[in-house]
C-alpha positions in Angstrom: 161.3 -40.1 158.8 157.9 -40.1 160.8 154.7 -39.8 159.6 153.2 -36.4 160.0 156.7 -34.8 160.6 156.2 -31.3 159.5 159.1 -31.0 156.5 161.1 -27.6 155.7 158.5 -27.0 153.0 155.5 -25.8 154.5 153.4 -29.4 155.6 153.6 -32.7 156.5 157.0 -34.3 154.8 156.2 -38.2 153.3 157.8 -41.3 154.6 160.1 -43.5 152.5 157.5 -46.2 152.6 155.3 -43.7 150.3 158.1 -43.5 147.8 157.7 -47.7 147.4 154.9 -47.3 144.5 158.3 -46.0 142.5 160.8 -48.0 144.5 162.2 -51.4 144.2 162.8 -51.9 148.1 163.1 -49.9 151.1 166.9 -48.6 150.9 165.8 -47.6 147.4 163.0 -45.5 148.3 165.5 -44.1 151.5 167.6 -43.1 148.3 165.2 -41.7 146.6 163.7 -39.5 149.7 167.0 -38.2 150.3 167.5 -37.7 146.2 164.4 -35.2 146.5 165.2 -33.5 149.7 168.5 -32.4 147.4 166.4 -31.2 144.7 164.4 -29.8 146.6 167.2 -27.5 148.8 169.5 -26.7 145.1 169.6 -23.7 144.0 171.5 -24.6 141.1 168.8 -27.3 139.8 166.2 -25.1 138.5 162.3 -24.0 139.5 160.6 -26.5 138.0 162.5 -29.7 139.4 163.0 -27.9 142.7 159.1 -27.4 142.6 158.3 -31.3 141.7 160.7 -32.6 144.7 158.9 -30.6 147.3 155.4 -31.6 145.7 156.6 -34.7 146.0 157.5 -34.3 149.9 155.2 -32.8 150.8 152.8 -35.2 149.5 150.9 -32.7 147.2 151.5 -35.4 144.1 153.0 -38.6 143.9 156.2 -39.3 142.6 154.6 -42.1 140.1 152.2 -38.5 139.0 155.4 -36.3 139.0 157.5 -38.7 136.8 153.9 -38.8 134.5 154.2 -35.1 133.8 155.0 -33.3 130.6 156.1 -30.3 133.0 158.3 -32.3 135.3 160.2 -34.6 132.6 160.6 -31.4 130.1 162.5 -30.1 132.7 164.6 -32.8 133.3 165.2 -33.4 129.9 166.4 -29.8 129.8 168.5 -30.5 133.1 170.2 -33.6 131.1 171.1 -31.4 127.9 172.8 -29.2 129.9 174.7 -31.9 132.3 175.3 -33.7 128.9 176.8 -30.4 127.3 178.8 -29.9 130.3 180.2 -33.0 130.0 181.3 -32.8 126.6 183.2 -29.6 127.1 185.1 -30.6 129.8 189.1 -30.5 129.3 190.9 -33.7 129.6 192.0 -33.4 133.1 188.6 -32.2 134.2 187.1 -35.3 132.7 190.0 -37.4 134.4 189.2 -36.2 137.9 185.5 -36.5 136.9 185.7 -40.5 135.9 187.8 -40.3 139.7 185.1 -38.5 141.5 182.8 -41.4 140.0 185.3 -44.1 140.7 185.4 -43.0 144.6 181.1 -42.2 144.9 180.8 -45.7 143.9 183.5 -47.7 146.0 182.4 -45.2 148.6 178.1 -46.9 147.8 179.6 -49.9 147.6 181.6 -50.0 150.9 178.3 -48.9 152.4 175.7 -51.0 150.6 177.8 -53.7 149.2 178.0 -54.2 145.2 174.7 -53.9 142.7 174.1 -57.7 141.5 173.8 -56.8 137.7 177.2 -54.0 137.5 178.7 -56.6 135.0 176.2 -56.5 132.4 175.6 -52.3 132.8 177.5 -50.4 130.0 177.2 -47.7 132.6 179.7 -49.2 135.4 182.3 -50.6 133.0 185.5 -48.6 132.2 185.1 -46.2 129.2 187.6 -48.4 126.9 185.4 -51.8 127.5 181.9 -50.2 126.3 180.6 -51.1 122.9 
């Protein structure tokens, strides 16, 4: 994105080179622009996370200040009860399709970014049945 490009939020929209205080390299902070730009557009995410995405945009606070805030991570924490509790009530097929959806996101990253170095040692990418 350009510098001084006027966003969708009222100002001047940041660069993915101002998410690299948070980021590890520049595809992760393209990730991470594009991560906020979706919280900041949903609906179904909530005031308070919608508000921190476009702060963060727009430039208004860093996302190293936003991650920093009581406000901003209580409302994620709330956001990740209720994804969690979602989750658990899901039916058996709907948690089958689910663990697919997952299955084809990733191979879907992967085909475009190539594999994550450390996916053997994360509990996270292994099947269900292999985790400790």
């Amino acid at each position: 994105m350009a510098a001084g490009r006027d966003d969708d939020f009222g100002g001047r929209e940041i660069d993915d080179d101002e998410l690299l205080d948070v980021a590890d390299n520049p595809e992760q902070a393209a990730e991470l622009h594009r991560a906020l730009r979706t919280l900041a557009t949903n609906d179904k995410i909530g005031p308070e996370l919608r508000e921190m995405a476009r702060e963060v945009l727009t430039g208004r606070i860093g996302m190293r200040e936003a991650i920093q805030s009581d406000r901003y991570m209580s409302a994620i924490g709330t956001r990740l009860d209720e994804m969690r509790t979602a989750a658990q009530n899901l039916s058996p097929e709907e948690r089958e399709a689910s663990e697919k959806r997952a299955v084809g996101l990733r191979e879907q990253y992967e085909a475009e970014h190539g594999p994550d170095e450390d996916d053997e040692d994360d509990p996270w990418t292994r099947p269900r049945d292999d985790r400790p």
